[in-house]
N, C-alpha and C positions, 0 to 999 in steps of 0.2 A: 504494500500500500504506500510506503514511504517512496517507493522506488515512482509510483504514477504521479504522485504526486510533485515532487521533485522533477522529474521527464516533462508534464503535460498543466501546471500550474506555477509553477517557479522554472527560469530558465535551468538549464542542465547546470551552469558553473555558478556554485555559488563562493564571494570570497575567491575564488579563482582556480575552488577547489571542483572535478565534475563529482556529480555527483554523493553531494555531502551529509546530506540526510539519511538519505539510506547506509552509507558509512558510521553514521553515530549512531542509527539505530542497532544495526549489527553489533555493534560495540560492546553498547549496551547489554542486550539480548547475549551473549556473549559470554563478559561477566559474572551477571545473572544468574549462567548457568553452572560456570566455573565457580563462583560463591557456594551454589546446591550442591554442589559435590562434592566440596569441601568441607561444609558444615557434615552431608551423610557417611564421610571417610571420618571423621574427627569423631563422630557419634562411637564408630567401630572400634577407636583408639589408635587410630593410625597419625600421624601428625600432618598440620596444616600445608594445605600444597604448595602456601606462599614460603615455608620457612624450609620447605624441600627444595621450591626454587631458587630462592636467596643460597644453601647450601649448595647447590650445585653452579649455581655463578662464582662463588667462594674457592672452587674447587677448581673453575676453569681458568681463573684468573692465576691460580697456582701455577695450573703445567702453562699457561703462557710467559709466567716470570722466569718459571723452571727450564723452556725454551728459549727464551730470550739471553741469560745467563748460558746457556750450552753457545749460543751466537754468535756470544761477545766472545769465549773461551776462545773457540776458533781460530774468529778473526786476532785476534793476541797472535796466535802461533804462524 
């Protein structure tokens, strides 16, 4: 509905962006859903998917330091 509306009532770009309402609505909806699923995993005892996310950026940022260090070693030699 977002998406006719945005196409056949408001021109396509809006802010410069095409198609922007139906981009936020998805967003949204989205969210939404990722919230529901984490409340129903958290219910079970499993932990929050945000604090798995953040752990596993944590962890990427690691082997990118740990690669970047192997880098420099290298170029040293």
């Amino acid at each position: 509905m977002s998406f006719l509306v945005n196409k056949y009532l408001l021109s396509e770009t809006l802010f410069g962006i095409k198609f922007l309402i139906p981009k936020i609505v998805t967003a949204l909806w989205t969210y939404i859903e990722i919230k529901s699923i984490d409340e129903s995993s958290m219910k079970l005892g499993n932990k929050s998917v945000w604090v798995l996310l953040k752990e596993m950026i944590d962890r990427l940022k690691g082997i990118k330091s740990d690669l970047n260090e192997l880098i420099d070693e290298k170029k040293e030699k």
